[in-house]
Structure formats: structure tokens, C-alpha cells
C-alpha positions as CSV (number, residue, x, y, z in Angstrom):
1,X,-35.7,-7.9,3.9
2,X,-32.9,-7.0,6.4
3,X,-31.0,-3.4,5.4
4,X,-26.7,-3.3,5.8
5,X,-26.0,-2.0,9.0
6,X,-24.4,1.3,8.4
7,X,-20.9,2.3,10.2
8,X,-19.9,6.6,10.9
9,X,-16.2,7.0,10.1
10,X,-16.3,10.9,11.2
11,X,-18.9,13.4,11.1
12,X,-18.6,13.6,7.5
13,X,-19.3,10.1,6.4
14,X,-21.2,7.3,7.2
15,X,-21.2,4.2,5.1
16,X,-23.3,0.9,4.9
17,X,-21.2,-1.9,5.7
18,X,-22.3,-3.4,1.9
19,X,-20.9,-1.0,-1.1
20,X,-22.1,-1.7,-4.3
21,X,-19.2,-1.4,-6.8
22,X,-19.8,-0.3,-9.7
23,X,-16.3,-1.6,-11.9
24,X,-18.1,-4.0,-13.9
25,X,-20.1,-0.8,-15.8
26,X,-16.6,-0.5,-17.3
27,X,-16.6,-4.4,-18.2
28,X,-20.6,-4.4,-19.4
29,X,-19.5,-1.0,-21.9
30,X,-16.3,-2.3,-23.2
31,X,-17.4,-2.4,-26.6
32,X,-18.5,1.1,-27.1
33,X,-21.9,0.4,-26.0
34,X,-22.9,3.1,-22.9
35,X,-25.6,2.6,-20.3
36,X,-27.9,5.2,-20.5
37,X,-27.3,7.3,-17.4
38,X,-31.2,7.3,-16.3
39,X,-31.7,3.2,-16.8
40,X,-28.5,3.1,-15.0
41,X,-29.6,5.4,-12.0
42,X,-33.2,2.9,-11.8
43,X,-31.0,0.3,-10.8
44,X,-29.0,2.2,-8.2
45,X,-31.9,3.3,-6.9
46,X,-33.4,-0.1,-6.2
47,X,-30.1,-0.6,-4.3
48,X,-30.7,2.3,-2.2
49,X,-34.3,1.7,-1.8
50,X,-33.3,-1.3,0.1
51,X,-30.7,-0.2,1.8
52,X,-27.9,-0.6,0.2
53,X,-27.2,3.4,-0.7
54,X,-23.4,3.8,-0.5
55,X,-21.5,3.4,-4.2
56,X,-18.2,2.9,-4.8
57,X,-16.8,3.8,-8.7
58,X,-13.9,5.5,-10.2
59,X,-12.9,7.8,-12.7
60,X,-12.0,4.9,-15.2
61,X,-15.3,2.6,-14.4
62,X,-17.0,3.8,-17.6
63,X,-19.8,6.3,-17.5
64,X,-20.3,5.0,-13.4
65,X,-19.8,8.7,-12.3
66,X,-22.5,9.6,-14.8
67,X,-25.2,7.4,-13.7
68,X,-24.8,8.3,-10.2
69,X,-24.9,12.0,-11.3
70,X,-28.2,11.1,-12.7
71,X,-29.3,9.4,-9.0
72,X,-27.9,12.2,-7.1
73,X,-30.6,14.6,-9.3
74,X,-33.5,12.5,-8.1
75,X,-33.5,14.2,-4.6
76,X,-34.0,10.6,-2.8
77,X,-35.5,10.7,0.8
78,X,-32.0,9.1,1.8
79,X,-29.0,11.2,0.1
80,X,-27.1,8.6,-1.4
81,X,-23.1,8.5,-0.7
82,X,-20.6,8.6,-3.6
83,X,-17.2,7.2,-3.0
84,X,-15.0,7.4,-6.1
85,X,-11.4,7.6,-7.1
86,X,-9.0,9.6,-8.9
87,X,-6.3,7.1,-10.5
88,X,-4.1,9.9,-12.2
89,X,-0.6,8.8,-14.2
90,X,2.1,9.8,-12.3
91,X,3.8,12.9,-13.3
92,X,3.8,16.6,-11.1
93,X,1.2,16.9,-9.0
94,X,0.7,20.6,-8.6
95,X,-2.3,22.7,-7.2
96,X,-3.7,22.8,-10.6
97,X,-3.6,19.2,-11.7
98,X,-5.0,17.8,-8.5
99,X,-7.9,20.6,-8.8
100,X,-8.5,19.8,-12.3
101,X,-8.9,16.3,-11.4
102,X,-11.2,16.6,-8.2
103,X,-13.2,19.1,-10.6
104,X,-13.9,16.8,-12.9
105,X,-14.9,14.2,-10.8
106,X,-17.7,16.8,-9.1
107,X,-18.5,17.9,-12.3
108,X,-19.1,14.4,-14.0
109,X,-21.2,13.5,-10.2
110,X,-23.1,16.7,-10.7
111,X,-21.9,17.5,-7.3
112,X,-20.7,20.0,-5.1
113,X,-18.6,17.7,-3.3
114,X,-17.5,14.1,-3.2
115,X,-18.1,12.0,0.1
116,X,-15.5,10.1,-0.1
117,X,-12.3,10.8,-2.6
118,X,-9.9,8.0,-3.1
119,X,-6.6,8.1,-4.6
120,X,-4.3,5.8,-6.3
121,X,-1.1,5.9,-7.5
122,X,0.8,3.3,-9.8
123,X,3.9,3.5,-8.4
124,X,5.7,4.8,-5.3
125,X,9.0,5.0,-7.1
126,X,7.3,8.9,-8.9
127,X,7.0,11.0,-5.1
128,X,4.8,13.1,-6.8
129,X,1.7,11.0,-4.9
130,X,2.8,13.1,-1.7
131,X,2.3,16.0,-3.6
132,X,-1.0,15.0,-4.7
133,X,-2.7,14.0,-1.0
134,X,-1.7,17.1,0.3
135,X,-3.4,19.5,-2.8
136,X,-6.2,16.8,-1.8
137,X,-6.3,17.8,1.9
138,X,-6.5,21.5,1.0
139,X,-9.7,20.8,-1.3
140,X,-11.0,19.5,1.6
141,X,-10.6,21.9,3.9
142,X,-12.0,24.3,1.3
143,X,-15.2,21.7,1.2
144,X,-15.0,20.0,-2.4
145,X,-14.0,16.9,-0.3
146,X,-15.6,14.9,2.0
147,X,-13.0,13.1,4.0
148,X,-9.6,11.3,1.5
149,X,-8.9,7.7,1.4
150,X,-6.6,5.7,-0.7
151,X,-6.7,2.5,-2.6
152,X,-4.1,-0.4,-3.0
153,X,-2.0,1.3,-0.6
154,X,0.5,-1.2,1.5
155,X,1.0,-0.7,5.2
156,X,4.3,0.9,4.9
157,X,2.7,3.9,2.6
158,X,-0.3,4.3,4.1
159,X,1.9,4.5,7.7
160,X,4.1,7.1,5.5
161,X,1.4,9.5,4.2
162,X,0.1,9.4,7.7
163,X,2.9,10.0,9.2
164,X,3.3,13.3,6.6
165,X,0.4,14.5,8.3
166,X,-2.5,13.3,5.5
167,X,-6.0,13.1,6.8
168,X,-6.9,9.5,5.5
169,X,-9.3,7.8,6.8
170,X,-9.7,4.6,4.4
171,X,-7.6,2.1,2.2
172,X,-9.7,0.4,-0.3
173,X,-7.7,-2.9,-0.8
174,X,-8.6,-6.9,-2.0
175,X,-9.6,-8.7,0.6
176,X,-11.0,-12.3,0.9
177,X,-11.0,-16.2,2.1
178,X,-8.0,-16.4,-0.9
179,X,-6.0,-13.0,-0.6
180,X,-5.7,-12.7,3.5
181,X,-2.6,-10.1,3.1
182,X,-5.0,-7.4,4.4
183,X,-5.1,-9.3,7.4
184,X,-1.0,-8.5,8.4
185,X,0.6,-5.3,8.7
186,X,-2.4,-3.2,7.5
187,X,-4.8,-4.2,10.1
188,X,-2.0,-4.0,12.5
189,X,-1.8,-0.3,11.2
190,X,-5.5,0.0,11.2
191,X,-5.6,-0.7,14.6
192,X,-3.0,2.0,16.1
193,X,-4.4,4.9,13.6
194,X,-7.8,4.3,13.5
195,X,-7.9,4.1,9.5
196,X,-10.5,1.6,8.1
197,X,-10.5,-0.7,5.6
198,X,-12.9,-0.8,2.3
199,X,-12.6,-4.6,1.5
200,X,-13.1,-5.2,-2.4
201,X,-12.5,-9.0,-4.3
202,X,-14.2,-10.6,-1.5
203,X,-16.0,-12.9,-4.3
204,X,-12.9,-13.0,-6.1
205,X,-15.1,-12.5,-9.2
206,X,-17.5,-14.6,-8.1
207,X,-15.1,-17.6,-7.8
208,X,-16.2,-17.4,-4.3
209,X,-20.1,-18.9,-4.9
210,X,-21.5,-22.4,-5.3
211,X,-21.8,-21.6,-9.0
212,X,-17.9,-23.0,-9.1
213,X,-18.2,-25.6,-6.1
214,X,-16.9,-28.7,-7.8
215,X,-15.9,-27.5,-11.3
216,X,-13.8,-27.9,-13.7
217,X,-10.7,-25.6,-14.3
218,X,-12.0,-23.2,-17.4
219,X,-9.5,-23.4,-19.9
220,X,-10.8,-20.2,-21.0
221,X,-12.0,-16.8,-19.5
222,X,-12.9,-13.6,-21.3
223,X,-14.6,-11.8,-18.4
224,X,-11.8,-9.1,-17.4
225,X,-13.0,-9.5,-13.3
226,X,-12.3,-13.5,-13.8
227,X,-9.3,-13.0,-15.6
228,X,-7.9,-11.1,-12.7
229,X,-9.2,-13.4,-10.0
230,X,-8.2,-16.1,-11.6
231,X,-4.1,-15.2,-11.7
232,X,-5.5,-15.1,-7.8
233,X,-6.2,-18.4,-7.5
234,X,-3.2,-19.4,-9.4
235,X,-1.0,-18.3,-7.3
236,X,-2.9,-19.2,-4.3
237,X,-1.7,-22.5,-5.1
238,X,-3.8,-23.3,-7.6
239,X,-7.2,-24.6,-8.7
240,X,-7.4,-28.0,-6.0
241,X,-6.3,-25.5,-3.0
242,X,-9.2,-23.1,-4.3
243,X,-11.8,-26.0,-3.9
244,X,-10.7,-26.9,-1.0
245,X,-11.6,-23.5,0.4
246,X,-14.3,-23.2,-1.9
247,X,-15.7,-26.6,-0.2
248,X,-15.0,-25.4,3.6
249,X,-17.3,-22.6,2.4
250,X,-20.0,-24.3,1.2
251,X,-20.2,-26.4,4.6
252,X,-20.3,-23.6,6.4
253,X,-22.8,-22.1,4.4
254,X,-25.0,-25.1,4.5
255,X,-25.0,-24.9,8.7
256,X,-26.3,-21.6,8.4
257,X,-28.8,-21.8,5.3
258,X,-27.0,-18.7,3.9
259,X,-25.0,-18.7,0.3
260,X,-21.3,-19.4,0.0
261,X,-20.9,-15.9,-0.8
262,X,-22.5,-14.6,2.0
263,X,-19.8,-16.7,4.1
264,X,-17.4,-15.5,1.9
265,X,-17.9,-11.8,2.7
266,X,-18.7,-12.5,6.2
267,X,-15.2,-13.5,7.2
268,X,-14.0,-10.1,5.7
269,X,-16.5,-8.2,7.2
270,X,-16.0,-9.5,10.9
271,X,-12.2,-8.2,10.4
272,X,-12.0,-5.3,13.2
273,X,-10.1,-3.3,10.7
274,X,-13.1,-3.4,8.0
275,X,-15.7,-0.5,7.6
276,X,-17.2,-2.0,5.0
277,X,-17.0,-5.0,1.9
278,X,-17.7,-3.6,-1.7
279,X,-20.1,-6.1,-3.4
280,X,-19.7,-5.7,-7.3
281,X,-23.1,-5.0,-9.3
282,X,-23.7,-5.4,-12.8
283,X,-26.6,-3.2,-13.5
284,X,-29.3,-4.7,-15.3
285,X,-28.4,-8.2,-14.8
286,X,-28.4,-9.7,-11.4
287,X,-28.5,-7.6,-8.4
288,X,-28.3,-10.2,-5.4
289,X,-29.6,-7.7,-3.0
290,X,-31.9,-10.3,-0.8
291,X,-29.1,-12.7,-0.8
292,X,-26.3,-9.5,0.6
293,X,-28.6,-8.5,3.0
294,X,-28.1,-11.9,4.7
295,X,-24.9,-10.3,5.5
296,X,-26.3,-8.7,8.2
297,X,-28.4,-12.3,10.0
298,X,-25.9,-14.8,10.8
299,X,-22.2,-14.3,12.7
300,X,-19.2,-16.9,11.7
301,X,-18.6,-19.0,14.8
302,X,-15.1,-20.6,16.1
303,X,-15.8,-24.2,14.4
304,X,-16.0,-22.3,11.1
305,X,-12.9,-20.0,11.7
306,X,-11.1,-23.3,12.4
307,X,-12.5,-24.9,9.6
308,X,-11.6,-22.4,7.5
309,X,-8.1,-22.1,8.6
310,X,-7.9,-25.5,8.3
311,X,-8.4,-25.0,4.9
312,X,-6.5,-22.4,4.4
313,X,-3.3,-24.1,5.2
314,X,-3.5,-26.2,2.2
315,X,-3.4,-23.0,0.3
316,X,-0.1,-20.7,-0.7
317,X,-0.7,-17.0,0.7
318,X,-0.1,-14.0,-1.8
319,X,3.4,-12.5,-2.0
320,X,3.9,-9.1,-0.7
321,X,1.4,-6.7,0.7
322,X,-1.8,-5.0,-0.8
323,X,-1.1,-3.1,-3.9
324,X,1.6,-5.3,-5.0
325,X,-0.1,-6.8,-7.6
326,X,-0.2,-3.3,-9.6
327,X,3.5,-2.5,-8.6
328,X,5.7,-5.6,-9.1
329,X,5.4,-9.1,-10.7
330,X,3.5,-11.2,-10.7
331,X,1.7,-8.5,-11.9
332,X,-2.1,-10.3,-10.7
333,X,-3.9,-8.1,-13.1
334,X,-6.2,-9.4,-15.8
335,X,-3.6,-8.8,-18.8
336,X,-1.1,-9.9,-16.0
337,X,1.1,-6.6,-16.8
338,X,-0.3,-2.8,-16.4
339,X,-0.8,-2.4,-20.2
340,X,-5.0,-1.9,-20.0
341,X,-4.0,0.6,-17.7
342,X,-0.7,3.0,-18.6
343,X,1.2,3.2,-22.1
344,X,4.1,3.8,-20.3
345,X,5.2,4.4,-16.4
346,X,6.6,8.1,-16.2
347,X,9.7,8.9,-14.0
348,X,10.9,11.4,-12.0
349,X,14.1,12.1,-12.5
350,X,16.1,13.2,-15.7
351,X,19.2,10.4,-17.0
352,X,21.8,12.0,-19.3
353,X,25.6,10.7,-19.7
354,X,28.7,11.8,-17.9
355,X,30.1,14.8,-19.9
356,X,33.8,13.1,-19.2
357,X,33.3,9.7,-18.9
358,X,32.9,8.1,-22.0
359,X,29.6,5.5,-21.6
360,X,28.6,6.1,-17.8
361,X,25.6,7.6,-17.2
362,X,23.8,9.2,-14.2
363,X,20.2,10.3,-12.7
364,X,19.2,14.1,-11.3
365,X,16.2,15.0,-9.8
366,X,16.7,18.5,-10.2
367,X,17.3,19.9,-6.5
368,X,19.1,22.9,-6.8
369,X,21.5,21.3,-4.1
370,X,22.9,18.9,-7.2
371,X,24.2,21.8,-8.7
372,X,24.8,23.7,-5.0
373,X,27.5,21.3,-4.0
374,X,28.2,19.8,-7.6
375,X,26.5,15.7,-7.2
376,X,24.2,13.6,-8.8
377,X,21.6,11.3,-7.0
378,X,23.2,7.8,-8.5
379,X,25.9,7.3,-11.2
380,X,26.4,4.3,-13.6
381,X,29.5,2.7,-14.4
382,X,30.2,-0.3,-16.6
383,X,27.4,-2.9,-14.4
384,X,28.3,-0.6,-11.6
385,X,26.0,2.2,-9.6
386,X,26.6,4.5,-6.9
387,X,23.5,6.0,-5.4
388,X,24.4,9.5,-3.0
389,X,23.6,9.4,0.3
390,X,19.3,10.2,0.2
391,X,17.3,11.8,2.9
392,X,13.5,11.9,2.6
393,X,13.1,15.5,0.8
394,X,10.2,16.2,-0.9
395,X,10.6,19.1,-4.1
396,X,13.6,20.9,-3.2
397,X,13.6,21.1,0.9
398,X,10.2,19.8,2.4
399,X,11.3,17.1,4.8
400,X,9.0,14.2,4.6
401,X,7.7,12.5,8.2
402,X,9.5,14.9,10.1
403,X,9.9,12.7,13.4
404,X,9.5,9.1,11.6
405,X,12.4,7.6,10.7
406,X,10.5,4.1,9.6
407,X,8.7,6.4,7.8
408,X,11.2,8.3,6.3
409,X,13.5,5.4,5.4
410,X,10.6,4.4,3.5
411,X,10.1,7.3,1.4
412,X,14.4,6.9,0.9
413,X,14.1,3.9,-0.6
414,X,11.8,4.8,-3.1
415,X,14.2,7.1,-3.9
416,X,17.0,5.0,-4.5
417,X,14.8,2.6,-6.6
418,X,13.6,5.2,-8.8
419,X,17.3,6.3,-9.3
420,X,17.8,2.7,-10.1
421,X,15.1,1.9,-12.5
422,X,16.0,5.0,-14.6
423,X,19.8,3.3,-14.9
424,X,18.4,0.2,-16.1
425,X,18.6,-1.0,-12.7
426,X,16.5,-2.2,-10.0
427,X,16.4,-3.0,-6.2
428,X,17.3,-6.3,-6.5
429,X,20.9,-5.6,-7.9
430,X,21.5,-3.9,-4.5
431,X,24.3,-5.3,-2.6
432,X,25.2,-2.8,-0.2
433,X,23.7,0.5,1.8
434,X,25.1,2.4,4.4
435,X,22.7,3.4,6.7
436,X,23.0,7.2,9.0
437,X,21.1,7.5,12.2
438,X,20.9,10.6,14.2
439,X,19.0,8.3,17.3
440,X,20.0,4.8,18.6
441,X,16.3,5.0,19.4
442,X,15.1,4.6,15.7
443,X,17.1,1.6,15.0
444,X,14.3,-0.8,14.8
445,X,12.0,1.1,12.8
446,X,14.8,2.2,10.1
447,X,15.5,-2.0,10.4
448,X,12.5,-3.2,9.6
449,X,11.5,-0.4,7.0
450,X,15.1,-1.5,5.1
451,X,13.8,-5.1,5.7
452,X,10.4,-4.7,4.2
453,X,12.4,-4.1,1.3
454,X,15.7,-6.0,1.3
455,X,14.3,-8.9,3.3
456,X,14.7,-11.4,0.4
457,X,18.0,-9.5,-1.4
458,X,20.4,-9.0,1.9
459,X,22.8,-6.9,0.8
460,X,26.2,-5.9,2.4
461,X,25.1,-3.2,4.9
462,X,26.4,-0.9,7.5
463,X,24.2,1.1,9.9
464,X,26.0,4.0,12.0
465,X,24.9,6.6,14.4
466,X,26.0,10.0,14.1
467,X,26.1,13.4,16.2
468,X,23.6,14.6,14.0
469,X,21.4,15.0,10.3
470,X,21.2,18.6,9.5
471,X,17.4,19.5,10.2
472,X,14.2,17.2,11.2
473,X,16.1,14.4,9.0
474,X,16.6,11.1,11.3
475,X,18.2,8.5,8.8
476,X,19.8,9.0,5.5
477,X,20.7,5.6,3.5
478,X,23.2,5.2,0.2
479,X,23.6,2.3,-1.7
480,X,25.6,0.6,-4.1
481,X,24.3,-2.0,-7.0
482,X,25.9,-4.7,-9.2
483,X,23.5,-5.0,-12.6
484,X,22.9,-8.7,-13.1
485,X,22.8,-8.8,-16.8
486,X,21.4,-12.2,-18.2
């Protein structure tokens, strides 16, 4: 049997170009019932046996963590590598929370350090993820870390946090023949910064395999993988467009005596921007492991690109960019909210009412300059708010991205939306900013950083350059929202 060709990121990690993912432990102990960490750690090691030794989990996969502990102990020949995540709730990120949580992840592993770390953060409206990769680069300077990636982050983030001076050198996002997003800004960004992809959902939960070629639309699905993939499909443009690529597949597949899956994974895996596709296992079931390796024997040629894009045309492609799924609706998660995943999503910023104006409310963040100069960050009147004039500080005066303004106009508007959500508020009410350049030269960056985000709402706006920002700040940006109440 052929082995996964392997790919070196840096002289810290090299990866095979086939993960096995180990989320489905979580789905196979739903019920209470745990895999015992040995059994588990026979089954990764008939992965790695045959090649297939890199294994992605996370911190909420179940007792993953521990069964790899348990391989890690077995001293193989080939040292396994362990990619996993930390998926914290947003709230302050200081030195000792983001230790606390690397800790555990080493200590659950059994390890002295993790190969590959990977964070994720529910949503960009808490700043505190900054916080967080940077405590995460120290770790790894001290050792505890491998090299840092991230997971569901969209281009504009991951071009922020790089821009902040983060060592990443991954994004683990969904990527296959039915959610192409991956394929846009990110392996544009991939491209210029060198930061590869970790493609996961290229099966879409196994809706991607001849087992569904021709069927029916289930009117019912319990598996939590399915249930995700499924809102996938949905919005895709439905169950017909899904066959239709599900049938360009299968052709395909039948000209080069491989699976449909294996074409399914293959189109991800010739993307320039991919290090590697993360093939979900479900240990003690089926492992597939002849079948993945065919990965690895047959190339996609330019009839089967075209047939494919032929048959992707009939098909609707996903709003937004990667990540978007956990961060606005439609939430494409298998609840189809975030509720199997947070109670609750913490903010940032405090909201109490104006001491002399009866009913209006307004939002601090607790900089010390609030009470310096005497302002809030936004203020709500009747349906009416007035958000201050925000620059891209971090904690009280750490400018974020010195240098980038796309970058830090980015980080602004997180800002302002956080400030908005806590006043009942959001984005979409926006119908005016005022935008402050210090450089004519950053006007298309700012521009398409304020488009990303207002490219659907178009609010009143004004954009002016001025002698200066005090500091390494480029663009500062205020805004002004109407709520739309129903």
C-alpha cells in the first residue's frame, strides 16, 4: 500500500499530507460511554503503521487527547505528530490563562510539547484572541510549542494577526467540492505569506462518497457530522445541485478506478495553498486507510477540473468567508446556532446608563483615556448610537498592526461592532462612518477592509486625510447607527 506523501512546514514540523481527525471520538462517546485510551491508541497505531502518523484532535473531541497520550507512551519507531486545539470562551486572555490552557493540553498528551497548537476563537467582536496568540508565541519560544496555527480563521484575521507580528503558520478551515470559499481571499493570502492551509469537511460527512450517489433526501439525520454537512448542502443550493456534483464525481472517479472520495479530497489537496486534508476516523469502525492512500496514485486532469466546474455552476457558493459559519447566520453548525458549544457569548466591554439622561445608555471598555478626557466608546439614544472615533488599541495603548492600515481598520471594526452588539445593536443598523487617514497611500486597503464588511449595508460615509494620527495609528473610523426595530 502506498504511504501519504509528507510535506515540512519549518524545521519544527512536518506533516503527512492525510490527517486523521479524530472529532468523531467526541460523536462515538456522546452518551457517556469512553474509549478506553489503550484500544483507542491500537487503532492510531495501525494509522501510523501505514503511514498515516499525523493526528489532528482538540481539546473538546472527547478523551482524543488521551488516546494519543497513550500512543505517544508506546515509543513508535516513527514519533507520531499531534496537532490539537485550544477553543477557549472568550474572556481575558492573560499569561496565566493561556498557560493554564497549553498546560493542560501537554499534560492530557502526556507531552512535553505540542507539535502543532491551534487556536480558535468564537468571535472577533471579544479582542482578547490577540491577547491570546501572543501569550501562545511566548510558550513557544520557551519550547511547550511546536509552531501556532489557527482554525476557522477568515482571510482578513488571519492577514491581521499576521500583520500583529504572530508566528502562524496554518489555518485549519472546511474545504471541499461544496464549500470552495477557501479557494478566494485565503489562498490569495496563503500565497503572499506563506501560511498553509489544513483542509477539513472534504467528505462533507461522508456526503461526498458513492454511498449517497443517487439517493434520496434523508428526512432525518441524528449523526452530529451529517447534521452539520447537511445545512452545507442546503445552502449550497440544495439536495439536486449536491447530486449533480456528487455525479460529476463519480465519473470522474470511474476514469480513474479510484473512489468518489478519493476525487473528492484530491481537488482540495491539489490547491497550492493546502499542506494537508484531514480525513475523519471513527476508531474501531472503519478505517479506509487502503482507499486514502490512493490519494497519493492518481492526479485530477483538466477535463475533470472542467467537468467539475461545470458542475459547480449549477450549485450556490457559501456566503462569506471561512469561519462564518460559527460567527454569523446562517449559523451552518449541526444545532444550526452555537448552543452545543457556548451557554452564552461573553463581551468585552461594560454597558451601564447615562447618569443624566434619563433611558440612554452607553458602552466602556475601560481605557483609562475614557475617564482621561471624559468619553465613552458608543452612546445610545432613543433607536440612535453614536460610536467615538476608534483606533486599533489593544488593552490600554498597544497599537495593533503598527504599519497596516487594512489591517488595522479591521481590528476597528470589530470594535465598533462589539460596542454595537452590547447596545442591542449590530453592524447592519450602520448608516454612516467617517473614516481618518494619515496616508492617501492606504486608501485602498482601509476601502476594501470597510468593504469586507459594509459591502452589502452601504452606509453614508466620508473618508478624509489628515496631517496626522498621533503615534503608529494610520486610520481611525466612527460611526453612527439607526436600530431597526421590528
Amino acid at each position: 500500500m502506498p504511504t501519504p506523501d509528507r510535506l515540512t512546514l519549518t524545521d519544527r514540523l512536518t506533516l503527512s499530507r492525510a490527517l486523521v481527525g479524530l472529532w468523531q471520538v467526541a460523536d462515538i462517546e456522546k452518551d457517556g460511554d469512553l474509549i478506553d485510551p489503550e484500544t483507542g491508541a491500537d487503532h492510531l497505531q495501525a494509522y501510523a503503521q501505514a503511514g498515516f502518523g499525523t493526528f489532528d484532535m482538540a481539546d473538546h473531541y472527547g478523551s482524543a487527547e488521551l488516546i494519543a497520550g497513550a500512543l505517544l507512551r508506546r515509543d513508535l519507531p516513527d514519533r507520531p505528530v499531534i496537532c490539537t486545539k485550544w477553543c477557549p470562551t472568550p474572556g481575558p486572555m492573560t499569561a496565566d490563562v493561556v498557560r493554564a490552557g497549553v498546560m493542560e493540553r501537554l499534560q492530557r498528551l502526556g507531552a512535553d510539547r505540542v507539535d502543532l497548537l491551534q487556536f480558535h476563537w468564537w468571535s472577533f467582536e471579544h479582542p482578547a484572541w490577540l491577547d491570546a496568540l501572543h501569550e501562545m508565541a511566548r510558550l513557544r519560544d520557551e519550547g511547550l510549542i511546536g509552531e501556532i496555527g489557527v482554525t476557522n480563521f477568515d482571510a482578513a484575521h488571519l492577514h491581521l494577526a499576521l500583520a500583529d507580528g504572530i508566528p502562524l503558520v496554518t489555518n485549519q478551515v472546511p474545504f471541499s467540492l461544496l464549500d470552495r470559499r477557501a479557494a478566494g481571499p485565503l489562498s490569495d493570502l496563503c500565497a503572499k505569506t506563506g501560511v498553509r492551509l489544513l483542509a477539513y469537511g472534504t467528505l462533507a460527512g461522508g456526503f461526498l462518497s458513492e454511498r449517497w450517489l443517487g439517493q434520496p433526501e434523508p428526512a432525518e439525520i441524528t449523526d452530529w457530522s451529517k447534521m452539520k454537512y447537511k445545512r452545507f448542502i442546503d445552502t449550497a443550493g440544495g439536495w439536486e445541485a449536491y447530486q449533480t456534483v456528487l455525479r460529476a464525481a463519480a465519473a470522474i472517479a470511474d476514469k480513474h478506478g479510484v473512489s468518489v472520495s478519493n476525487v473528492a479530497t484530491r481537488w482540495v489537496l491539489e490547491h497550492a495553498s493546502v499542506a494537508g486534508v484531514i480525513i475523519g476516523a471513527r476508531l474501531g469502525e472503519a478505517q479506509h486507510m487502503t482507499d486514502n492512500a490512493r490519494l497519493f496514485q492518481f492526479a485530477l486532469d483538466d477535463d475533470d477540473h472542467a467537468a467539475l466546474n461545470q458542475a459547480f455552476a449549477v450549485t450556490t457558493p457559501l456566503p462569506g468567508d471561512c469561519g462564518d459559519e460559527y460567527r454569523k447566520p446562517p449559523f451552518l453548525t449541526a444545532s444550526g446556532d452555537l448552543s452545543h458549544h457556548l451557554d452564552e457569548m461573553p463581551t468585552a466591554v461594560t454597558v451601564e446608563p447615562v447618569p443624566h439622561r434619563p433611558g440612554a445608555t452607553r458602552v466602556l471598555t475601560g481605557s483609562e483615556w475614557e475617564d482621561i478626557a471624559g468619553y465613552c466608546r458608543a452612546q445610545r439614544i432613543g433607536d440612535r448610537i453614536l460610536v467615538s472615533g476608534t483606533t486599533a488599541t489593544a488593552g490600554t495603548d498597544r497599537v495593533v498592526a503598527a504599519g497596516d492600515a487594512g489591517a488595522q481598520t479591521t481590528f476597528i471594526l470589530d470594535k465598533i461592532a462589539s460596542a454595537l452588539t452590547a447596545l442591542g445593536s449590530g453592524i447592519e443598523d450602520v448608516v454612516r462612518t467617517r473614516v481618518y487617514l494619515s496616508d492617501a497611500e492606504d486608501v485602498l486597503a482601509v476601502s476594501h477592509a470597510h468593504g469586507r464588511v459594509f459591502g452589502d449595508i452601504k452606509p453614508a460615509n466620508t473618508l478624509f486625510e489628515i496631517a496626522r494620527l498621533i503615534g503608529d495609528y494610520r486610520v481611525e473610523i466612527e460611526a453612527e447607527a439607526i436600530v431597526c426595530t421590528p
